[in-house]
Kinemage of the C-alpha trace (Angstrom):
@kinemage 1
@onewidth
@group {chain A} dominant
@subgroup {mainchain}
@vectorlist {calphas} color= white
{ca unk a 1} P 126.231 107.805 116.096
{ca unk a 2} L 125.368 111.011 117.881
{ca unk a 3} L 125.855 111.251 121.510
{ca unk a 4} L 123.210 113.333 123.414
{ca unk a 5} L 125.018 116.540 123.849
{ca unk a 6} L 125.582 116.551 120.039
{ca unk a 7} L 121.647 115.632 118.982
{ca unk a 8} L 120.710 118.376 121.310
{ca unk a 9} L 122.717 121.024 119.539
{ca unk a 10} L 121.023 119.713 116.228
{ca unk a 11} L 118.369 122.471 114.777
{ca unk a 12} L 114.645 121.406 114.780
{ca unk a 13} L 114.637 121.198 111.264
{ca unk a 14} L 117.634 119.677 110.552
{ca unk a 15} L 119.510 119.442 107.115
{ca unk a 16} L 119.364 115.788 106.211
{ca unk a 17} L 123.095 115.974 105.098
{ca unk a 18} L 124.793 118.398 106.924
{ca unk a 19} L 123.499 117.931 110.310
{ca unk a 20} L 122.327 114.155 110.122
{ca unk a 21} L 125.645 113.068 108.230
{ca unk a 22} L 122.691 111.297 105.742
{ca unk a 23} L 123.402 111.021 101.985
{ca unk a 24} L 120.604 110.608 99.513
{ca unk a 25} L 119.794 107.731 97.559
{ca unk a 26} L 117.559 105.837 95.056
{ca unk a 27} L 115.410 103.307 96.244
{ca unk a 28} L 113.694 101.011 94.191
{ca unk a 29} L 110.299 100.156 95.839
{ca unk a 30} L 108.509 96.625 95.609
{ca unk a 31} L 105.545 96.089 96.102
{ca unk a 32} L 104.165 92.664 97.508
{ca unk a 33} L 101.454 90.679 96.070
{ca unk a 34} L 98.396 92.315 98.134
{ca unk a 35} L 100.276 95.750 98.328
{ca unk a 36} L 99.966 96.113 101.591
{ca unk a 37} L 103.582 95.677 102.839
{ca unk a 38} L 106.895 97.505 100.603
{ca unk a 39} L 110.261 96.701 100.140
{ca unk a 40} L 112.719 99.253 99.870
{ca unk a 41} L 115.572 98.204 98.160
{ca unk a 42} L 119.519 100.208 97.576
{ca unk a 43} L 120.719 100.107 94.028
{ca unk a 44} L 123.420 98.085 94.976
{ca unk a 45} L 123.403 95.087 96.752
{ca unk a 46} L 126.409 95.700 98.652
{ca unk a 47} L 124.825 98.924 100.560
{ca unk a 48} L 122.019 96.181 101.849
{ca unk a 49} L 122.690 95.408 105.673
{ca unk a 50} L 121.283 93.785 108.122
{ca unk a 51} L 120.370 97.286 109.865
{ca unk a 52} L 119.338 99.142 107.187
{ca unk a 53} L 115.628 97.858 106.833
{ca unk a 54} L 112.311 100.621 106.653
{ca unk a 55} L 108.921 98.960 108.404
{ca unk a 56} L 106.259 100.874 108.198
{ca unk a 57} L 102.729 101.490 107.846
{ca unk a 58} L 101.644 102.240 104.065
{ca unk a 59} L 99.520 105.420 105.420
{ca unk a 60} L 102.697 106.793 106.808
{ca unk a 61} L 104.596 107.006 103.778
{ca unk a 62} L 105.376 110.846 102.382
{ca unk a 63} L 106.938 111.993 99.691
{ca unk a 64} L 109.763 113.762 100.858
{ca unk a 65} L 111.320 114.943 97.581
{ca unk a 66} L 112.603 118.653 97.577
């Protein structure tokens, strides 16, 4: 985890990998039966934690793809 000397040294638009430390995955994503919530889900079950859970609303999604 960052302290707040190092996030403030972090560029404005940040590089996901280099600067956040994040690595990109697959997700698979289910839907539930009134599609109004999703489930994002690792490929492996072992990378599933009990702090690594997405809620939010579906009009916020984007696709962030390069």
């Amino acid at each position: 985890m960052m302290n707040s000397e190092e996030w403030e040294d972090v560029a404005t638009d940040p590089d996901w990998e280099s600067d956040l430390g994040y690595e990109m995955e697959e997700l698979t994503v289910v839907k539930s039966s009134t599609d109004s919530q999703l489930i994002f889900l690792p490929e492996h079950e072992s990378q599933l934690g009990e702090e690594e859970f997405i809620v939010i609303h579906s009009d916020s999604l984007r696709d962030l793809r390069r």
